[in-house]
Predicted model as a PDB file, atoms N, CA, C, CB and O in Angstrom, pLDDT in the B-factor column:
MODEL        1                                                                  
ATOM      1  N   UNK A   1     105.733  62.159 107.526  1.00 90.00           N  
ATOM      2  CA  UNK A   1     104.558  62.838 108.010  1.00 90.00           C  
ATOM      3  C   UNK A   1     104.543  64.254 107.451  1.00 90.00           C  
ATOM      4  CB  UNK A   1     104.520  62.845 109.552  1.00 90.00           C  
ATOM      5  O   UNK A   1     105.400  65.085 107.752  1.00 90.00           O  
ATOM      6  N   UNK A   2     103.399  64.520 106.517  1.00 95.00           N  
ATOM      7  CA  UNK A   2     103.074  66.436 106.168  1.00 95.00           C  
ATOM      8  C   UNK A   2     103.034  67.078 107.322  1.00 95.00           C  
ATOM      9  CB  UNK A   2     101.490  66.949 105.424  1.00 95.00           C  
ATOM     10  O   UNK A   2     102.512  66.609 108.333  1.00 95.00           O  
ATOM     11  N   UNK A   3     103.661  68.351 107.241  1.00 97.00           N  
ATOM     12  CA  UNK A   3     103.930  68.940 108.384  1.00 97.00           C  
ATOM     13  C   UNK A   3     102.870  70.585 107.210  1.00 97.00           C  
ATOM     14  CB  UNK A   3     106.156  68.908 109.047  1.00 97.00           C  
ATOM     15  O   UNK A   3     103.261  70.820 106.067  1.00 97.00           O  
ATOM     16  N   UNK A   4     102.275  70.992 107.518  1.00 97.00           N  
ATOM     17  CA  UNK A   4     102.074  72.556 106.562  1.00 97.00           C  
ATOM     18  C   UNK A   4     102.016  73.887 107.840  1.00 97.00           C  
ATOM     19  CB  UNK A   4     100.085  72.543 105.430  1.00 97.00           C  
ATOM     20  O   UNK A   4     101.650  73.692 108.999  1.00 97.00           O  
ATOM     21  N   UNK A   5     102.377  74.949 107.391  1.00 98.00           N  
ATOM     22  CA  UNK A   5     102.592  75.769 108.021  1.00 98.00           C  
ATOM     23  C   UNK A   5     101.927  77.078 107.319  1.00 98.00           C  
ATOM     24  CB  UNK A   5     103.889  75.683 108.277  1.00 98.00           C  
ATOM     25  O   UNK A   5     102.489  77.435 106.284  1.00 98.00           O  
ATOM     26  N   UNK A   6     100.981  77.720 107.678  1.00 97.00           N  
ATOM     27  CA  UNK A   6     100.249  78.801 107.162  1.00 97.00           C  
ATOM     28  C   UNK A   6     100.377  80.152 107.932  1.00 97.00           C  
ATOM     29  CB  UNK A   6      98.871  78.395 107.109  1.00 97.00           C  
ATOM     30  O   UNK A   6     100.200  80.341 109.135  1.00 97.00           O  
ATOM     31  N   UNK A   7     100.583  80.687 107.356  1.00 95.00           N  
ATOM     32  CA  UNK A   7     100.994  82.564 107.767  1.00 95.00           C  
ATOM     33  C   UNK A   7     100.275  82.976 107.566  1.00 95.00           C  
ATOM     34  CB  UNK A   7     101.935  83.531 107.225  1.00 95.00           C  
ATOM     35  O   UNK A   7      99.952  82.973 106.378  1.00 95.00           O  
ATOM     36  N   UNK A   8      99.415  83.682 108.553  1.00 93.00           N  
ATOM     37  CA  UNK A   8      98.101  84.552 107.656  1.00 93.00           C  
ATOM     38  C   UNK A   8      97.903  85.946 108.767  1.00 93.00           C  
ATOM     39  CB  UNK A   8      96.170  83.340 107.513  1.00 93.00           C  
ATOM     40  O   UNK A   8      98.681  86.124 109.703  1.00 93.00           O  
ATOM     41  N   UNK A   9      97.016  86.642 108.543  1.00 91.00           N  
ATOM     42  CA  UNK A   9      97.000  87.945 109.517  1.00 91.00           C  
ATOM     43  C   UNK A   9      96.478  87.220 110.562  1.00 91.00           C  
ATOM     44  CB  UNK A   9      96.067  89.364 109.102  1.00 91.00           C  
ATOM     45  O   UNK A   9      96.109  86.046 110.515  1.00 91.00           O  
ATOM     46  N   UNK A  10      96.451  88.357 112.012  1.00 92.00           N  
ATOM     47  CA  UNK A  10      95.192  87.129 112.841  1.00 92.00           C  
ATOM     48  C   UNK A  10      94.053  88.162 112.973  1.00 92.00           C  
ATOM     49  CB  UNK A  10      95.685  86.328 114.813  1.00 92.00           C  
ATOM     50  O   UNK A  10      94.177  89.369 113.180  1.00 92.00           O  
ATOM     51  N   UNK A  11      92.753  87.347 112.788  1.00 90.00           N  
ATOM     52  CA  UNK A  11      91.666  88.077 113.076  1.00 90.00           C  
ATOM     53  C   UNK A  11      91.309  87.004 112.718  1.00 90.00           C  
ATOM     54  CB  UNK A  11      91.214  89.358 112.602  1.00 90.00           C  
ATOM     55  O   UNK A  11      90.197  87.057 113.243  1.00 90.00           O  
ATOM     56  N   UNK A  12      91.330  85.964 112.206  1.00 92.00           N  
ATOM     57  CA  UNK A  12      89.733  85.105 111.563  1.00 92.00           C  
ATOM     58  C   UNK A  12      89.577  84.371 112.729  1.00 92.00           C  
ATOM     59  CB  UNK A  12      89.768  83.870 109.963  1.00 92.00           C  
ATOM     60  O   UNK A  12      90.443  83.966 113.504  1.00 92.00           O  
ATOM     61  N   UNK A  13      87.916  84.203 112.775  1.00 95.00           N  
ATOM     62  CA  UNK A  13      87.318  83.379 113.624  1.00 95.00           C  
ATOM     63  C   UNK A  13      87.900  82.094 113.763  1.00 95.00           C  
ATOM     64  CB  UNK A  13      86.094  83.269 113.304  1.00 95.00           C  
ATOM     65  O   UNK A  13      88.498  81.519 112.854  1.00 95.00           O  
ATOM     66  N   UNK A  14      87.694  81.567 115.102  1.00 96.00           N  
ATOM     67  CA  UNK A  14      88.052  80.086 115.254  1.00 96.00           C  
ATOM     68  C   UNK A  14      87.398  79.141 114.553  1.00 96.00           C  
ATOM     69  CB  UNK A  14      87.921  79.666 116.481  1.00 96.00           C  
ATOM     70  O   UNK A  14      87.845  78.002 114.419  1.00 96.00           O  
ATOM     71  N   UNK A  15      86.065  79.625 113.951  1.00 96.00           N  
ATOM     72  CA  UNK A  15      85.271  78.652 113.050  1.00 96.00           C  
ATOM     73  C   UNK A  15      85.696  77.958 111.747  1.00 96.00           C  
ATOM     74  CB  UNK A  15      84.217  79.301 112.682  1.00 96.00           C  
ATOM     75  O   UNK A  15      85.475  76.827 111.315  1.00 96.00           O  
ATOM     76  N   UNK A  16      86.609  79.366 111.099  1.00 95.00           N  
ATOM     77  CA  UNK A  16      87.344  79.370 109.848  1.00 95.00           C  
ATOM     78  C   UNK A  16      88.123  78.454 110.316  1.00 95.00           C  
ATOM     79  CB  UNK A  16      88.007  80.636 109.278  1.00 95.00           C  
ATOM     80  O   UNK A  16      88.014  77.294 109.920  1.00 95.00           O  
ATOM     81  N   UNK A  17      89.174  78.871 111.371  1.00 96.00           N  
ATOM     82  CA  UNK A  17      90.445  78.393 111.140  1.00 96.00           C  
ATOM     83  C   UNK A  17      90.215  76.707 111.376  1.00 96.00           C  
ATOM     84  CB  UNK A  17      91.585  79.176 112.195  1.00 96.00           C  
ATOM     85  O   UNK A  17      90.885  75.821 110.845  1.00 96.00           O  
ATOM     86  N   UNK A  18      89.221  76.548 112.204  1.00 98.00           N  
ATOM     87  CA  UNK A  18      88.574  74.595 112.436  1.00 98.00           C  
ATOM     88  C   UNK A  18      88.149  74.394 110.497  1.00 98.00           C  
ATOM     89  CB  UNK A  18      86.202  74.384 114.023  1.00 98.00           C  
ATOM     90  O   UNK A  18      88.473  73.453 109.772  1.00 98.00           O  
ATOM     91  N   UNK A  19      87.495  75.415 110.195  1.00 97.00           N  
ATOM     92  CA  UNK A  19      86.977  74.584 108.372  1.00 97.00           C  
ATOM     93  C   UNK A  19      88.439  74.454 107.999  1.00 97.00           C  
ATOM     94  CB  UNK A  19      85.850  75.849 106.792  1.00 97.00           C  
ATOM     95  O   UNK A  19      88.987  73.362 107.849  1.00 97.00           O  
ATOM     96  N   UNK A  20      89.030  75.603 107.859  1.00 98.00           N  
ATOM     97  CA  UNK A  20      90.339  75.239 107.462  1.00 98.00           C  
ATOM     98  C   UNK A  20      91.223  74.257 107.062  1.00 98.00           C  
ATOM     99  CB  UNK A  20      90.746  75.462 108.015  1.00 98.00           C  
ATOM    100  O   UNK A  20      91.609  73.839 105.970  1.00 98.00           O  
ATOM    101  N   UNK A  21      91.531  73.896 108.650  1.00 98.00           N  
ATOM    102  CA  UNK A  21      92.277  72.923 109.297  1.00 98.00           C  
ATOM    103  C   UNK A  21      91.696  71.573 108.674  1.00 98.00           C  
ATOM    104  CB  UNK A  21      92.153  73.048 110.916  1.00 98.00           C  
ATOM    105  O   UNK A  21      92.603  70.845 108.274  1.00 98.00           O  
ATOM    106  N   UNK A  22      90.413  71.054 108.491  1.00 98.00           N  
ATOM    107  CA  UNK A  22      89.847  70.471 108.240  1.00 98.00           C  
ATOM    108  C   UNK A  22      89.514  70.435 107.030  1.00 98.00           C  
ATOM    109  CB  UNK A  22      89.298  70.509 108.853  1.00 98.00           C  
ATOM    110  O   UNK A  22      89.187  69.249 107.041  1.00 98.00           O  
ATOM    111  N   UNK A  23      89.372  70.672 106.250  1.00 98.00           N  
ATOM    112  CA  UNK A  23      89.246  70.815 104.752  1.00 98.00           C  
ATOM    113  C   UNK A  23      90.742  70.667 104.114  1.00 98.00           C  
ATOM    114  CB  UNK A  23      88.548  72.329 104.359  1.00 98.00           C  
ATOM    115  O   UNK A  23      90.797  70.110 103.018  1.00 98.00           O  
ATOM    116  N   UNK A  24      91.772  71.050 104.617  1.00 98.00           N  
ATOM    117  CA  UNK A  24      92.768  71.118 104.209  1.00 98.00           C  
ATOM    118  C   UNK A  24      93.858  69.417 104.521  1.00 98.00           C  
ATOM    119  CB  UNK A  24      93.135  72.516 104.839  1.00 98.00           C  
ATOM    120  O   UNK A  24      94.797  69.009 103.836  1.00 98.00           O  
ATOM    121  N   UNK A  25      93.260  68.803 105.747  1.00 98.00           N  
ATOM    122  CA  UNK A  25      93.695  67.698 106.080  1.00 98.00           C  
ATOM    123  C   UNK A  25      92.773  66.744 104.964  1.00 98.00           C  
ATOM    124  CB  UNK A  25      93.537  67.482 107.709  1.00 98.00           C  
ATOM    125  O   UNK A  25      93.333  66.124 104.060  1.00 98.00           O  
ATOM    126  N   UNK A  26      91.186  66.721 105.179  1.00 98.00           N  
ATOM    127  CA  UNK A  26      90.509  65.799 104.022  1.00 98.00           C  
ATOM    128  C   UNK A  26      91.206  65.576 102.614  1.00 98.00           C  
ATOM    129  CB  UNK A  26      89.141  66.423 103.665  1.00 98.00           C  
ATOM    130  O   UNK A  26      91.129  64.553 101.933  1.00 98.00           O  
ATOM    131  N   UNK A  27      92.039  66.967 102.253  1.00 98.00           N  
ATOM    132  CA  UNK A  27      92.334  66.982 100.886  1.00 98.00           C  
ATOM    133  C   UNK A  27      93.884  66.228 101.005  1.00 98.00           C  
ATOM    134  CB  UNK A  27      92.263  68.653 100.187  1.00 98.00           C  
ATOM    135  O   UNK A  27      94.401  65.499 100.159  1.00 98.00           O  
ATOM    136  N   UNK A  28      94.357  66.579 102.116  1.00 98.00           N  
ATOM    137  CA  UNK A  28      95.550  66.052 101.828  1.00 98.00           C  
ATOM    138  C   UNK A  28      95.647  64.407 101.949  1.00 98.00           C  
ATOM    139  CB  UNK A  28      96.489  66.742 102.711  1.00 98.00           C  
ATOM    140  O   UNK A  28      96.258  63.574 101.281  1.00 98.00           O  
ATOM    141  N   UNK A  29      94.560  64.281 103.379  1.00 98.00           N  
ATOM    142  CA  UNK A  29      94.849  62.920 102.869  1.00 98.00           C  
ATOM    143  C   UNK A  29      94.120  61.945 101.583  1.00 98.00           C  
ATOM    144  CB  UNK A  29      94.677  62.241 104.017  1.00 98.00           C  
ATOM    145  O   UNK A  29      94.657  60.925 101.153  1.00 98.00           O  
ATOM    146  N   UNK A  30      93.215  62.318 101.241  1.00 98.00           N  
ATOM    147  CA  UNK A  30      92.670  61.729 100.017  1.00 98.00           C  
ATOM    148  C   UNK A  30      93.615  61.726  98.860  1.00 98.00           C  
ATOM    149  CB  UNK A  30      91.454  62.440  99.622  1.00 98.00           C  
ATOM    150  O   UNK A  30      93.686  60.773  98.083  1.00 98.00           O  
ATOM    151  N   UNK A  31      94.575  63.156  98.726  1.00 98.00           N  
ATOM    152  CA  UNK A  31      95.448  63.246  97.792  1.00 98.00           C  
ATOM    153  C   UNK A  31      96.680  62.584  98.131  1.00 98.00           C  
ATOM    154  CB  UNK A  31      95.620  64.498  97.479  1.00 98.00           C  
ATOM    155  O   UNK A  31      97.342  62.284  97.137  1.00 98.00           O  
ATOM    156  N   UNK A  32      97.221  62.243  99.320  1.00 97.00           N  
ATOM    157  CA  UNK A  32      98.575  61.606  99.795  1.00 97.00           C  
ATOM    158  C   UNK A  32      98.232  60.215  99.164  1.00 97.00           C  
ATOM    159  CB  UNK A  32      98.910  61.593 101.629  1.00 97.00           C  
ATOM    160  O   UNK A  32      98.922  59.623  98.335  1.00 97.00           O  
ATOM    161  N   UNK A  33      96.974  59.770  99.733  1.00 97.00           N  
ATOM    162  CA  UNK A  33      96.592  58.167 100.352  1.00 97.00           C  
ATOM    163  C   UNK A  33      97.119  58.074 101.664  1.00 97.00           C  
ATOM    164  CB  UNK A  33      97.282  56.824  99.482  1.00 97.00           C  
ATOM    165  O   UNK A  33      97.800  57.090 101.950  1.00 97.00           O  
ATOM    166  N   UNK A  34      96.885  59.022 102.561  1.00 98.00           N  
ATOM    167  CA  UNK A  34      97.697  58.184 104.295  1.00 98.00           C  
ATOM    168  C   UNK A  34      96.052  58.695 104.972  1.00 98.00           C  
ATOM    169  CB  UNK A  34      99.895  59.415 105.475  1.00 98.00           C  
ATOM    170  O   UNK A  34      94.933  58.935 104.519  1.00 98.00           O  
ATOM    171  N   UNK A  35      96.664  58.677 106.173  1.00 98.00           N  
ATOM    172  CA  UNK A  35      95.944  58.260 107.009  1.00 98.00           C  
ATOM    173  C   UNK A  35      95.689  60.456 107.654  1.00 98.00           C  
ATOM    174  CB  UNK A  35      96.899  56.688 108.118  1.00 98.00           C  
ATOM    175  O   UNK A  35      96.479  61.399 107.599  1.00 98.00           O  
ATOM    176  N   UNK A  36      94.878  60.399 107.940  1.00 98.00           N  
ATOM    177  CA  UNK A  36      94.268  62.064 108.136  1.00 98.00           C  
ATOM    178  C   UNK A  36      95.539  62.054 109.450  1.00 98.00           C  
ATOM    179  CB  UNK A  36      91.958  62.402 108.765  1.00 98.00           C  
ATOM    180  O   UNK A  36      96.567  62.690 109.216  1.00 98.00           O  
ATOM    181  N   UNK A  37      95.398  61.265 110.894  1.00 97.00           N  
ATOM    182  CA  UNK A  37      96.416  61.562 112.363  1.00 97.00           C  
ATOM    183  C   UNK A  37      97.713  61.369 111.248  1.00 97.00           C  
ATOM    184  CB  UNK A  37      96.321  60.062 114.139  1.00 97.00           C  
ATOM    185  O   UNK A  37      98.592  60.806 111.900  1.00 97.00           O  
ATOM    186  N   UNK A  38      98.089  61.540 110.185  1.00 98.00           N  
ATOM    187  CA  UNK A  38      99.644  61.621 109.929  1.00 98.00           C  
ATOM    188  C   UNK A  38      99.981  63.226 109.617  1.00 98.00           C  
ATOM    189  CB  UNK A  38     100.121  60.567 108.513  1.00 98.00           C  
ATOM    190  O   UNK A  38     101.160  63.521 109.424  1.00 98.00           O  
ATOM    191  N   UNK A  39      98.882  64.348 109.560  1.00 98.00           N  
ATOM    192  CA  UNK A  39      99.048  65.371 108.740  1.00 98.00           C  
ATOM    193  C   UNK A  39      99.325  66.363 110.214  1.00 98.00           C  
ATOM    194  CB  UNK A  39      97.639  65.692 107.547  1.00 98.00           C  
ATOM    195  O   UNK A  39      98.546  66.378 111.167  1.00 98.00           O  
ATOM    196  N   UNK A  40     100.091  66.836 110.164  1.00 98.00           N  
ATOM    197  CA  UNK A  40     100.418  68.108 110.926  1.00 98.00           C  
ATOM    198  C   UNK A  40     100.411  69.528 110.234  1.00 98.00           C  
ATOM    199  CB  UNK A  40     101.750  67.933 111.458  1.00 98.00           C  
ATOM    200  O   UNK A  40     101.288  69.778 109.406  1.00 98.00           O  
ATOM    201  N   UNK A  41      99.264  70.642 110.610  1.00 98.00           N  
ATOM    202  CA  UNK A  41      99.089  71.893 110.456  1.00 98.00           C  
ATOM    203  C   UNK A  41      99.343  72.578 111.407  1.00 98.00           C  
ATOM    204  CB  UNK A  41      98.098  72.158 110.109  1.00 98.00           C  
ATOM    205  O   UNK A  41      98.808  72.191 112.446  1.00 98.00           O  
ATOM    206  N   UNK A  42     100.062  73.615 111.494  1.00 98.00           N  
ATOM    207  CA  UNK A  42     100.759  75.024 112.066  1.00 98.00           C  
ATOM    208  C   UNK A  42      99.756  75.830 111.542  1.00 98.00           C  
ATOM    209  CB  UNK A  42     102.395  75.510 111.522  1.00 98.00           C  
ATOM    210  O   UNK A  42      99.119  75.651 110.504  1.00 98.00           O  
ATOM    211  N   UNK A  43      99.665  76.795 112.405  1.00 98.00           N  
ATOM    212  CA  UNK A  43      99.171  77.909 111.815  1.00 98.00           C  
ATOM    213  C   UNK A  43      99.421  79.288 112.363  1.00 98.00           C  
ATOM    214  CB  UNK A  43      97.924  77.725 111.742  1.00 98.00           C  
ATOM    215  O   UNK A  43      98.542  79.806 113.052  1.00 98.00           O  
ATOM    216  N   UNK A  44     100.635  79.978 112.098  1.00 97.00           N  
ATOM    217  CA  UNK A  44     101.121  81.047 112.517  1.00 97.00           C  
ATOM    218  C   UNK A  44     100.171  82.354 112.342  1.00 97.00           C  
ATOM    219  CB  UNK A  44     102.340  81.131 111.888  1.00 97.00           C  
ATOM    220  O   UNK A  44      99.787  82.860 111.288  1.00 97.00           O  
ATOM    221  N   UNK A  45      99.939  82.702 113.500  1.00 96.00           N  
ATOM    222  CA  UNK A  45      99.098  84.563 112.983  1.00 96.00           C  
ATOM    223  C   UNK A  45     100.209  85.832 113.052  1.00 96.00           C  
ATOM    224  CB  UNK A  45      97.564  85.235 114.479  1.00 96.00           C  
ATOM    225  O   UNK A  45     101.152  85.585 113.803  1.00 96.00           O  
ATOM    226  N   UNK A  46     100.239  86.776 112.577  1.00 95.00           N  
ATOM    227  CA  UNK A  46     100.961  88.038 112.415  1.00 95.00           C  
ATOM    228  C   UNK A  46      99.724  88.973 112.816  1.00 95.00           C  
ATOM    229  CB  UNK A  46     101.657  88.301 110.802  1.00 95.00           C  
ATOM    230  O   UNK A  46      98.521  88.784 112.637  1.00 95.00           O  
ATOM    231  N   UNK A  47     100.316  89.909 113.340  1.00 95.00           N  
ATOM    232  CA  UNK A  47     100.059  90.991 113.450  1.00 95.00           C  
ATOM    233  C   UNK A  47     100.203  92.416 111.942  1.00 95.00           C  
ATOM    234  CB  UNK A  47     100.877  91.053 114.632  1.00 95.00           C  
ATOM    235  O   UNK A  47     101.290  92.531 111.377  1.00 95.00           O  
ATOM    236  N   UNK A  48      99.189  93.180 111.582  1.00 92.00           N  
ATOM    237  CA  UNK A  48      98.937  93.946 110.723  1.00 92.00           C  
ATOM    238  C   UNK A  48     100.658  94.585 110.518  1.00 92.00           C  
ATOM    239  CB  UNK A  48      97.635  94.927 111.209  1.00 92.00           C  
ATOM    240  O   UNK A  48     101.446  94.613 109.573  1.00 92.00           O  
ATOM    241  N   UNK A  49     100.685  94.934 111.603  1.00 94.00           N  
ATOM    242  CA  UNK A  49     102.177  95.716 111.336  1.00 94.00           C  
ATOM    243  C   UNK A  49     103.525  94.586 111.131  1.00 94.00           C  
ATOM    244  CB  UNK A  49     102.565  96.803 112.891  1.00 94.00           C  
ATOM    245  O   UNK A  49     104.666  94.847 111.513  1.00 94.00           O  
ATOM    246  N   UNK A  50     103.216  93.594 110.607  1.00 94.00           N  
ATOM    247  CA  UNK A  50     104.723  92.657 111.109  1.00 94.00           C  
ATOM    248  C   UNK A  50     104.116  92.121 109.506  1.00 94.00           C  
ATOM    249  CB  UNK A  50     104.874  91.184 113.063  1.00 94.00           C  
ATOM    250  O   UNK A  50     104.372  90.922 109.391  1.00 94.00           O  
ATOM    251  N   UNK A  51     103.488  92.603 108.421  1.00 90.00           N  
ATOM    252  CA  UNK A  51     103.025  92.340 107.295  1.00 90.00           C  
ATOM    253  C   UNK A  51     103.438  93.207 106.962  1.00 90.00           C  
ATOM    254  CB  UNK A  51     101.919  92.082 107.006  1.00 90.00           C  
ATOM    255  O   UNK A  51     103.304  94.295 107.524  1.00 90.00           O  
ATOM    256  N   UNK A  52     104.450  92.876 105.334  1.00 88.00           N  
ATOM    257  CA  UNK A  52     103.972  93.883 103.963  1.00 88.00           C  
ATOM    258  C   UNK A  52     104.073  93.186 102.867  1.00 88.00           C  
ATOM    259  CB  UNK A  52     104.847  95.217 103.641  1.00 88.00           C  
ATOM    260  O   UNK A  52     104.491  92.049 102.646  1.00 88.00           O  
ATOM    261  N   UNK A  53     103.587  94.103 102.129  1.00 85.00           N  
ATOM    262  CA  UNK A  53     102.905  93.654 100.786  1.00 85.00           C  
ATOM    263  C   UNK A  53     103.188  94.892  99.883  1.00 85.00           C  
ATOM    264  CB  UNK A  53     101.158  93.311 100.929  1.00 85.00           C  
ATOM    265  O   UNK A  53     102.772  96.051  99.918  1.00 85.00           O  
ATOM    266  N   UNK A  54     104.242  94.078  98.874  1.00 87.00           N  
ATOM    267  CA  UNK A  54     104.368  95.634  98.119  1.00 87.00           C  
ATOM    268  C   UNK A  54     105.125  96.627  98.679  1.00 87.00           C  
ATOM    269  CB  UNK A  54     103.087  96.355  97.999  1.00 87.00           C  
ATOM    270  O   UNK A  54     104.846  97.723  98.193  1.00 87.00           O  
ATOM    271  N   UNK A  55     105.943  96.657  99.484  1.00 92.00           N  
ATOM    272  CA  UNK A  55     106.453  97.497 100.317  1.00 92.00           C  
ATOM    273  C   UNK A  55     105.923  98.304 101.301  1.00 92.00           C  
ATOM    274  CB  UNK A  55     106.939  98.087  99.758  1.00 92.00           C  
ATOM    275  O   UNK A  55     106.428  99.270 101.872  1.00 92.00           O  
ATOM    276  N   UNK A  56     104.994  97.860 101.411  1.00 90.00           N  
ATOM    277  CA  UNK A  56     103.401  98.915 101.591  1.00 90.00           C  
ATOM    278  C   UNK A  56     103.305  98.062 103.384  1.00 90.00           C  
ATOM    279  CB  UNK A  56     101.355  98.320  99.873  1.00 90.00           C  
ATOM    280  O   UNK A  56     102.541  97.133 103.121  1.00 90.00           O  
ATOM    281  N   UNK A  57     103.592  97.938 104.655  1.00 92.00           N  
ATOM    282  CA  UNK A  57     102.352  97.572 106.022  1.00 92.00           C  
ATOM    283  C   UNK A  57     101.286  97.120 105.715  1.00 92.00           C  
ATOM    284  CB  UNK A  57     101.800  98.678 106.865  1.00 92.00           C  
ATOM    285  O   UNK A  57     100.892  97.860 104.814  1.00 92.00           O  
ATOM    286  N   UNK A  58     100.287  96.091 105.956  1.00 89.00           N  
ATOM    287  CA  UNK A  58      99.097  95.857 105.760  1.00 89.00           C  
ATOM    288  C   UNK A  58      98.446  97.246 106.640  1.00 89.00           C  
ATOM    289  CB  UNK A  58      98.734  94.288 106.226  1.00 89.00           C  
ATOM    290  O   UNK A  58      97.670  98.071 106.158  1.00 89.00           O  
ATOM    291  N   UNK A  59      98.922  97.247 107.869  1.00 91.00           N  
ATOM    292  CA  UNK A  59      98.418  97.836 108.649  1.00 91.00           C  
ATOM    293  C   UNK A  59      98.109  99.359 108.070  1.00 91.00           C  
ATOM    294  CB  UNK A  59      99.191  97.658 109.746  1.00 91.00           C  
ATOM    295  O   UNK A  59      97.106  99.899 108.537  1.00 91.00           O  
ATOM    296  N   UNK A  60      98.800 100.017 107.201  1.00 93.00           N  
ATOM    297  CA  UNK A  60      98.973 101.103 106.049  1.00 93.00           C  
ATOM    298  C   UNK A  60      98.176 101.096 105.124  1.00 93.00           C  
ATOM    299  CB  UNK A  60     100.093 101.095 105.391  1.00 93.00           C  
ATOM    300  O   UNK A  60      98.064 102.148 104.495  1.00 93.00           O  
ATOM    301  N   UNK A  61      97.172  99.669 104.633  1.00 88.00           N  
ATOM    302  CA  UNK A  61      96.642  99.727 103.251  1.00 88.00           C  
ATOM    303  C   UNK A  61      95.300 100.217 103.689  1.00 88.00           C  
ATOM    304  CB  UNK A  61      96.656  98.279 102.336  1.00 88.00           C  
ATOM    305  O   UNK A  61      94.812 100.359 104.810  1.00 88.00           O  
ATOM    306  N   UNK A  62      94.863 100.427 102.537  1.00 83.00           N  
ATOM    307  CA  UNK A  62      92.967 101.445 102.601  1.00 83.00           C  
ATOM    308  C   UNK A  62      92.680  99.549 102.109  1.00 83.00           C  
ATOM    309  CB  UNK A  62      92.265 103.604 100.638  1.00 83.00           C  
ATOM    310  O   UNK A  62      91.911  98.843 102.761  1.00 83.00           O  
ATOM    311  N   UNK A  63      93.340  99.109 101.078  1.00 75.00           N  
ATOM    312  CA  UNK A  63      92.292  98.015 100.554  1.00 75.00           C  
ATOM    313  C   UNK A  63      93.591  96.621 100.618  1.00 75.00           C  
ATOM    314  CB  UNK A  63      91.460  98.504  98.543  1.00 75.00           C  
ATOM    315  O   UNK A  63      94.679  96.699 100.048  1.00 75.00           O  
ATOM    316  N   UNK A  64      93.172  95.555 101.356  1.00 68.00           N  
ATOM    317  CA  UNK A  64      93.750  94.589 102.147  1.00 68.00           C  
ATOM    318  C   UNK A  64      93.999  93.686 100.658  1.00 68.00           C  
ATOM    319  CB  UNK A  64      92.689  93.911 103.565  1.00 68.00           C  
ATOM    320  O   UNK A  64      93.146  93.085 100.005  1.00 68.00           O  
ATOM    321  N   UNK A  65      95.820  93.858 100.318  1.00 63.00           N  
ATOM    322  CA  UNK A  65      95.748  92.334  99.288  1.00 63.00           C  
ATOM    323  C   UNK A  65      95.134  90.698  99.765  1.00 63.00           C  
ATOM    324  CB  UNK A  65      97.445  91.963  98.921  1.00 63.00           C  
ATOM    325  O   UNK A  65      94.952  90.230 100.889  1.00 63.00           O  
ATOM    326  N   UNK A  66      94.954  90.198  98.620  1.00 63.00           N  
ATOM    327  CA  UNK A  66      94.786  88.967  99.450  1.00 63.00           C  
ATOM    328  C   UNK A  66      95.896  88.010  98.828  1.00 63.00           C  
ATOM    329  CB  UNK A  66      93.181  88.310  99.367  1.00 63.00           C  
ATOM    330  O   UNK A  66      96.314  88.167  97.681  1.00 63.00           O  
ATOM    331  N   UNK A  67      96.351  86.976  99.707  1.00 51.00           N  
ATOM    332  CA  UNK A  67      97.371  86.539  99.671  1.00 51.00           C  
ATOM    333  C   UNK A  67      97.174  85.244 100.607  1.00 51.00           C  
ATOM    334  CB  UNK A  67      98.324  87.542  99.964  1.00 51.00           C  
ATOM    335  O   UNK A  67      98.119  84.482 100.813  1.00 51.00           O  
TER     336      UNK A  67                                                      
ENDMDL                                                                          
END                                                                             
């Protein structure tokens, strides 16, 4: 069973994170061949300050990498 686990800042809408979730299972299972209930997504949020990039805090940057 795919298990995926995504790290991202938190702020995005719950709308995103449902396209997401969903767009990301369609692909996997079309690309596996299984069945979509076999795919397990995580999706961890961080906080601005518990990020860096570059040595740099997100919470510190004027202009947000994307990553």
């Amino acid at each position: 069973m795919p298990r995926v686990v995504i790290q991202m800042v938190e702020g995005r809408p719950l709308e995103k994170k449902r396209a997401l979730v969903k767009n990301l299972t369609d692909t996997m299972a079309d690309t596996l061949g299984i069945s979509k209930d076999r795919i397990s997504i995580v999706i961890h949020e961080v906080k601005e300050d518990q990020l860096a990039h570059g040595g740099i805090l997100w919470c510190d940057r004027d202009v947000k990498p994307c990553i």
